[in-house]
C-alpha positions in Angstrom: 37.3 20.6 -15.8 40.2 19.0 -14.4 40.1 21.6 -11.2 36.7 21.4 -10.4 35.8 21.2 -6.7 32.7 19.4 -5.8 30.6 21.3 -3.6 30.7 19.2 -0.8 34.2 19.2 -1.1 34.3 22.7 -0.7 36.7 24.6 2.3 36.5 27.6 3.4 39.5 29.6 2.9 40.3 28.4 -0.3 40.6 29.5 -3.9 38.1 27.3 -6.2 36.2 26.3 -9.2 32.9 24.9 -9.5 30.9 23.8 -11.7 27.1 22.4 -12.0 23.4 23.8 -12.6 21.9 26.7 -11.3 19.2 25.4 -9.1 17.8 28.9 -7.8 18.5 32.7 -8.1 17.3 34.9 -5.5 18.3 38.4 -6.4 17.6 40.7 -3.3 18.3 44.5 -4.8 21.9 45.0 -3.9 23.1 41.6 -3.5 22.2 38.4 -5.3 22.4 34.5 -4.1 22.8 32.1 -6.7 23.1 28.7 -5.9 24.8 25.6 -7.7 23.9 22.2 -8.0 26.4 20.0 -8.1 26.3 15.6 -8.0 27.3 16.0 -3.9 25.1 19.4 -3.3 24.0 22.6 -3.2 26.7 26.0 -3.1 25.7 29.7 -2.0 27.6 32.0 -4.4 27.2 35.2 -3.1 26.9 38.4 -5.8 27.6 41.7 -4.4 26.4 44.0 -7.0 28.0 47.8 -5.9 31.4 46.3 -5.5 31.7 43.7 -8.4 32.6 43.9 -12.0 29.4 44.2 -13.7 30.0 41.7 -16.7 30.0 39.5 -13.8 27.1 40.7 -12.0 25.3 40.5 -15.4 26.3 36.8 -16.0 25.4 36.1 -12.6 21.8 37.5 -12.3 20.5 37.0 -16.1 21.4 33.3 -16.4 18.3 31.1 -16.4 17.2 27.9 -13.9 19.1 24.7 -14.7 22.2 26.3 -16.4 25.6 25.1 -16.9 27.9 27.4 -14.9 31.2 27.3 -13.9 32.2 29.6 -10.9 36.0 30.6 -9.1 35.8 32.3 -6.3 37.3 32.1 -2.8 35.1 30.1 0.3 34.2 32.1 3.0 32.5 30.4 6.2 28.8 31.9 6.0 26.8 30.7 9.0 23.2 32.0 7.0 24.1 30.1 4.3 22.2 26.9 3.4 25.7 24.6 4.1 27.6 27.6 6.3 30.1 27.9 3.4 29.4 30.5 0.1 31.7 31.2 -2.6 32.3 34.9 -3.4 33.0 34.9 -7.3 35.6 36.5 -9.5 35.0 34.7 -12.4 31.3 33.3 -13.4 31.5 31.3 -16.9 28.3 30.2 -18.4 29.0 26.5 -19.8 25.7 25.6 -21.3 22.6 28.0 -21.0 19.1 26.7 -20.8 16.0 28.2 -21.8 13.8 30.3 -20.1 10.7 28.2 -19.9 11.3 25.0 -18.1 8.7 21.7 -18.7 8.6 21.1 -15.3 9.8 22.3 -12.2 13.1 20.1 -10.9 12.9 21.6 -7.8 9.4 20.8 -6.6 8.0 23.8 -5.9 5.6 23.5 -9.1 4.2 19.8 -9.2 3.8 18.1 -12.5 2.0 15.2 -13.6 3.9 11.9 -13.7 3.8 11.3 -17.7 5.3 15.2 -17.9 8.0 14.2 -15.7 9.3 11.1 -17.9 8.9 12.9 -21.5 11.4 15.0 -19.8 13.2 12.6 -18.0 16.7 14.3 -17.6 15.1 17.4 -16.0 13.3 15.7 -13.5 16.8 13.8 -12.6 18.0 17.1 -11.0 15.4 16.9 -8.5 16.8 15.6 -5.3 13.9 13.2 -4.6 14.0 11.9 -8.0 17.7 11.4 -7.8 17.5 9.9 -4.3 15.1 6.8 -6.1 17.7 5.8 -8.4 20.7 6.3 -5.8 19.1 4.2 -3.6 18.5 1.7 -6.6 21.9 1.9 -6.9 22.8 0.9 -3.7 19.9 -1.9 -3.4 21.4 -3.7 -6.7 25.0 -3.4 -5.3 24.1 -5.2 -1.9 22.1 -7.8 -4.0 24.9 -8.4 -5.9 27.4 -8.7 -2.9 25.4 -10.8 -1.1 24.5 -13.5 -3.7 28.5 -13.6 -4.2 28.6 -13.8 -0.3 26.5 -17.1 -1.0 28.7 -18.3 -3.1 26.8 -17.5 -6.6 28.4 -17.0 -9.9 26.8 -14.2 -12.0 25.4 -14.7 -15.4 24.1 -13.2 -18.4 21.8 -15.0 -20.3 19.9 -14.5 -23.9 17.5 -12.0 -24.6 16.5 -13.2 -28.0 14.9 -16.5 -28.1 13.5 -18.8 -30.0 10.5 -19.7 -27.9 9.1 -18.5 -24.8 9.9 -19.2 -20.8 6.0 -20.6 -20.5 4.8 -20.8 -24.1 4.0 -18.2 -26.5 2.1 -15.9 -24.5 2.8 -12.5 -23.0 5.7 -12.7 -25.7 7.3 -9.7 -27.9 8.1 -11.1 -31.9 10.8 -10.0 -33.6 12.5 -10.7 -37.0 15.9 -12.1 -37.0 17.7 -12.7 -39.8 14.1 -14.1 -41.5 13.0 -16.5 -38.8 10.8 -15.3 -36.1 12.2 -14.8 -32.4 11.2 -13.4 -29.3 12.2 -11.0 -26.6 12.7 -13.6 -23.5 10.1 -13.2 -20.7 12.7 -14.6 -18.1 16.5 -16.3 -17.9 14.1 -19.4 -16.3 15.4 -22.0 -18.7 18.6 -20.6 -18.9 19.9 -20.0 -15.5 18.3 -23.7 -14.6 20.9 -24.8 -17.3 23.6 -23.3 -15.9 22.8 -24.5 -12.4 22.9 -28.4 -13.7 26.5 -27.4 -14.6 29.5 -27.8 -11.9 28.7 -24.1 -11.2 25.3 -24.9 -9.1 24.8 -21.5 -7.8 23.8 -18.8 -9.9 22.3 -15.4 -10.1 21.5 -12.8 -12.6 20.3 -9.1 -13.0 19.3 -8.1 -16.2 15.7 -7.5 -18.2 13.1 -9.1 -19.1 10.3 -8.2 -21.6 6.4 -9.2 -20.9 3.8 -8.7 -23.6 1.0 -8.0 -20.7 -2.0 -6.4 -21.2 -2.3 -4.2 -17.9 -1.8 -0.9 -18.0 -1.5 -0.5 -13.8 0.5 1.8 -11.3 2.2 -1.7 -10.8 3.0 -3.6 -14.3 5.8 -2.7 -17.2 6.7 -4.5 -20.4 10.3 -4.3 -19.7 11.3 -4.7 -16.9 14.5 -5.8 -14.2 14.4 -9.4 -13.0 16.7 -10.2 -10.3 17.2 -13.8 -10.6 18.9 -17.2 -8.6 19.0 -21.1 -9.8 20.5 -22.8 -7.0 21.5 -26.8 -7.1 20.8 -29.1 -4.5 18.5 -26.6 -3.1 14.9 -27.0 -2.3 11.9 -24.3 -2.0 12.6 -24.3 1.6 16.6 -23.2 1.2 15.4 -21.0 -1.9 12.7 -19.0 0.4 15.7 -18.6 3.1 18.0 -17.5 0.4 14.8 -14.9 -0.9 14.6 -13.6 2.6 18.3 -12.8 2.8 18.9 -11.0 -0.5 15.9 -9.2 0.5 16.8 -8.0 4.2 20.1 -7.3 3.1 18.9 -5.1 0.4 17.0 -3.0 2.9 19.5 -2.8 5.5 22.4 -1.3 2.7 19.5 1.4 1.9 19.1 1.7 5.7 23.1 2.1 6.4 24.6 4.1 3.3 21.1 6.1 1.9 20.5 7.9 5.1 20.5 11.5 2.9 18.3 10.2 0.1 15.6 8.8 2.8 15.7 11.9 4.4 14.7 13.5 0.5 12.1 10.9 -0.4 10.8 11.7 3.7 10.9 8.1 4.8 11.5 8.4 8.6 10.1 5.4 9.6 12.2 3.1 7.2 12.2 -0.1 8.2 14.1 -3.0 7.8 12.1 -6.2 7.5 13.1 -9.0 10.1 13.1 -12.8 9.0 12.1 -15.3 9.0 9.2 -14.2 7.1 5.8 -16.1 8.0 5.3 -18.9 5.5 1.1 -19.4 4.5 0.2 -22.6 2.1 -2.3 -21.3 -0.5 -4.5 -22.8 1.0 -4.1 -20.6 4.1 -4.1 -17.8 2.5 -7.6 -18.5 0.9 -9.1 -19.0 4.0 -7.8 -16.0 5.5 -9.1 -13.9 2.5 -12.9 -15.3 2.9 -13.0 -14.8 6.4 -11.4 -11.2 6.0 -14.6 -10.6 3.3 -12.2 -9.2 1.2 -14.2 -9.9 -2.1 -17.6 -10.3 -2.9 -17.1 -13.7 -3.9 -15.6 -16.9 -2.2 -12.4 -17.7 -3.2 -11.6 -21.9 -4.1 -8.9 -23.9 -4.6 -7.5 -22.7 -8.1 -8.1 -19.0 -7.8 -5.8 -16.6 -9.0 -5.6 -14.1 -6.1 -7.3 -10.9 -7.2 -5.7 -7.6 -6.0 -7.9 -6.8 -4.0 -7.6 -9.9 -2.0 -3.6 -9.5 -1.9 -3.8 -6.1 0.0 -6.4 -7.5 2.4 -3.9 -10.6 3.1 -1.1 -8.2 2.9 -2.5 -5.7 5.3 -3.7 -8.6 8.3 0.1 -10.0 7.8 1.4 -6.5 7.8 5.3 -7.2 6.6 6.7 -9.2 4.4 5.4 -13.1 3.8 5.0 -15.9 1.8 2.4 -18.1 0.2 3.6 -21.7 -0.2 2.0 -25.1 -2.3 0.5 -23.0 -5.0 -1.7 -25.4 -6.8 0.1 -27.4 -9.2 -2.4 -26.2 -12.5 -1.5 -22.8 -11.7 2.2 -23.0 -12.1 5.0 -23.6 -14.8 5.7 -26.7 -16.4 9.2 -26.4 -14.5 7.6 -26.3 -11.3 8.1 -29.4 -9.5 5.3 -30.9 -7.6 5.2 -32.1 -4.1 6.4 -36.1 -3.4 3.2 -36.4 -1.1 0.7 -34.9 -3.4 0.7 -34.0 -7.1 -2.3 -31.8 -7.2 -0.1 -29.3 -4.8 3.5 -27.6 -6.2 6.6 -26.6 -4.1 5.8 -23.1 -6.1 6.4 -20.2 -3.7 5.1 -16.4 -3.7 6.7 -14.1 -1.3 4.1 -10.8 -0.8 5.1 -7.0 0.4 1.8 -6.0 1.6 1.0 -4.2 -1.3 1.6 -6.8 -3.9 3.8 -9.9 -4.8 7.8 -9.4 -5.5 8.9 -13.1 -5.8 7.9 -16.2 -7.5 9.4 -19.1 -7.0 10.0 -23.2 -6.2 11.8 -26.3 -6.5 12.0 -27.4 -10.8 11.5 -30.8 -12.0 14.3 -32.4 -12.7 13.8 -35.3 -13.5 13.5 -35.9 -17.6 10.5 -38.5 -18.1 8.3 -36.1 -15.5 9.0 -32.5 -17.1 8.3 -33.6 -20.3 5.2 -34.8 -19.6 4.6 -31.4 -17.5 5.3 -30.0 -20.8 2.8 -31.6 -22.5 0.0 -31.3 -20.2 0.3 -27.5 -20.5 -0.2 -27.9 -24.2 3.1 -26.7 -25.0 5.1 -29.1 -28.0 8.3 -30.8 -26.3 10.5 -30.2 -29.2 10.0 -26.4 -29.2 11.7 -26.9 -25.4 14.1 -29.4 -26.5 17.3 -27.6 -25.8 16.4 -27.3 -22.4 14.8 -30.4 -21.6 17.4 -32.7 -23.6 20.1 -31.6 -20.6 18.2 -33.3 -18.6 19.0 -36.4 -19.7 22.1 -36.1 -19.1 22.4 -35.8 -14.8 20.6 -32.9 -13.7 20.1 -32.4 -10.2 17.4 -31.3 -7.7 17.4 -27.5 -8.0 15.6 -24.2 -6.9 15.5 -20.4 -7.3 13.5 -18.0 -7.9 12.7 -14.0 -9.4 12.5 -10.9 -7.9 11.0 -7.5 -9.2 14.2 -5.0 -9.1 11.2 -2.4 -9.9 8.9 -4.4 -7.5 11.4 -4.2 -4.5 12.1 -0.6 -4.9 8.8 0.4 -5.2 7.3 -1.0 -2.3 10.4 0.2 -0.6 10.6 3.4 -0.9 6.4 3.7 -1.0 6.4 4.8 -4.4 3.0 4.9 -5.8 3.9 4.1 -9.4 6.5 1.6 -10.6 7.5 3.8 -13.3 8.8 5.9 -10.9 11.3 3.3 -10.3 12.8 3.2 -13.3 15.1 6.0 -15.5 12.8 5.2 -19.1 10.0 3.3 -18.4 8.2 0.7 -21.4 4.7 0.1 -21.1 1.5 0.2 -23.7 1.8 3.5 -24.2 5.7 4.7 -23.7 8.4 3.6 -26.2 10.4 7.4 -25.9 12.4 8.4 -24.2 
């Protein structure tokens, strides 16, 4: 429709043709309001049934909710109206007519249930909060994108198909190629710290990644969007600093350019995080977590931190942190561990308050060391050999880390499932739409 006006667009005075869904119809005995949804809005079209043709009354009052209309008419300034402007039809053309019945609701007055909404995914688009999540997501990706180019990062795409996993053979999804068994990668780790050892030293990638995990949570997918750095000649230090800013300046694009969609998803008290964010050693954070009595049992050196124990931590900290000098068992053979003591890593987390969104740390890069890390993970050398063979060959000190795309959008927006974050969610039990 090469003369369709978006709604927004819309002047009073003016001749014009529109064209979108019909979000509501309130018919009101002599005259009738039906009102268009387009991508920039919402339109009063105003039906006046004694003094209009009545093919045209009858298209406009019998089409169903969430049909495709198409509507000329001249604007008239209308101070009751929703946006002061309504369009007074003398043509209403139906493009695309839905049915009756409905599986959900998209404009919220009827609530449904969160697995109803994604079996029918595209419906629940045209709701304005729904649309608002993945307009701000939008946004948050773009200001990622600008700001690791602002660094001076190159972006990449790395493989998806592999021939071994990131961390071994667990958590991995097997697939047939051409005969020989492969796997869906669980992370552009090896990769992107490849591509860093080259002349290009700074890199960054968004793209997915695919995890085998058991959990079936409000905060765990299968597939999922990894936003990813390498840097060269960077430690954990400079890659926590380069976290923090990706991640403010994330927030604060949302807090600029998606004032509209926070107003739909109600966030008034949006917030943009301040750095530098407080830096606890593991260590630390144990401590803190016994004395809070978050858990009926002590926590010791080693401990995976337990949920429970992250949203007590989280909640005493109450923004945006990070836990430093994981234990060195506890991390990746490409971790790196500290000069002054080996049992200790340069492996960083950085915690929302609800839940970690970044892992991260300095990698080993020096050959003889990272095979051995290799081995005493009980992982073969040769099934890494690709990766660790560059190393031979001048790799230098290096850093980076991932970031939850999902993660960071949900605990920004205060979502309280991450499948609300994205358009087609994978998990155990969804594999359609």
């Amino acid at each position: 429709m090469q003369d369709r006006t978006l709604t927004a667009a819309v002047t009073p005075g003016e001749t014009v043709t529109i064209a979108g869904w019909v979000h509501e119809l309130r018919d009101l005995g002599g005259i009738a309001f039906l009102i268009l949804r387009d991508r920039s809005g919402h339109i009063q079209v105003k039906i006046e049934k004694e003094t209009m043709d009545e093919d045209l009354v009858e298209a406009a009052t019998s089409v169903a909710r969430e049909s495709v209309v198409s509507v000329t008419g001249m604007a008239e300034e209308e101070p009751r109206a929703p946006t002061g402007i309504e369009v007074v039809p003398e043509e209403i053309s139906v493009v695309a007519p839905a049915e009756p019945e409905l599986p959900l609701d998209p404009s919220g007055k009827v609530d449904a249930e969160l697995p109803t909404r994604l079996d029918n995914r595209t419906l629940d688009l045209r709701s304005d909060r729904v649309k608002a999540i993945f307009e701000v997501r939008s946004r948050m990706l773009a200001a990622v994108r600008t700001t690791f180019r602002e660094e001076d990062c190159t972006e990449i795409t790395t493989p998806k198909i592999v021939a071994t996993g990131t961390e071994g053979g667990t958590e991995l999804f097997p697939i047939t190629y051409f005969a020989r068994e492969a796997f869906m990668n669980q992370s552009p780790q090896l990769f992107k710290q490849l591509v860093a050892g080259s002349s290009i030293e700074r890199v960054f990638e968004i793209g997915p990644i695919f995890r085998a995990e058991e959990h079936n949570t409000p905060r765990h997918l299968n597939e999922a969007t990894s936003i990813d750095f390498e840097g060269a000649f960077f430690d954990a230090d400079a890659a926590m600093t380069m976290a923090e800013t990706v991640v403010t300046a994330a927030y604060e694009a949302v807090a600029t350019d998606c004032t509209e969609q926070l107003e739909a998803l109600e966030l008034d008290d949006f917030t943009v995080p301040e750095p530098p964010f407080p830096r606890l050693t593991y260590e630390e954070a144990i401590d803190q977590i016994n004395a809070l009595g978050a858990l009926d049992v002590t926590l010791g050196w080693g401990d995976d931190l337990p949920t429970e124990a992250e949203r007590a931590l989280g909640e005493e900290m109450g923004d945006h942190y990070f836990i430093t000098d994981w234990p060195s068992e506890v991390k990746p053979f490409y971790i790196k561990d500290r000069d002054d003591d080996p049992e200790r890593s340069t492996g960083f987390d950085m915690m929302h308050p609800d839940m970690e969104l970044i892992s991260g740390g300095q990698r080993e890069h020096r050959h003889e060391q990272l095979v051995h890390a290799i081995q005493e993970q009980g992982l073969d050398p040769s099934q890494f050999e690709y990766y660790h063979d560059m190393f031979r060959y001048g790799m230098p000190p290096h850093a980076g880390f991932g970031l939850g795309g999902e993660r960071l959008l949900m605990t920004m927006l205060d979502l309280d499932n991450i499948r609300e974050a994205v358009l087609f969610p994978r998990d155990r039990q969804r594999l359609s739409p």
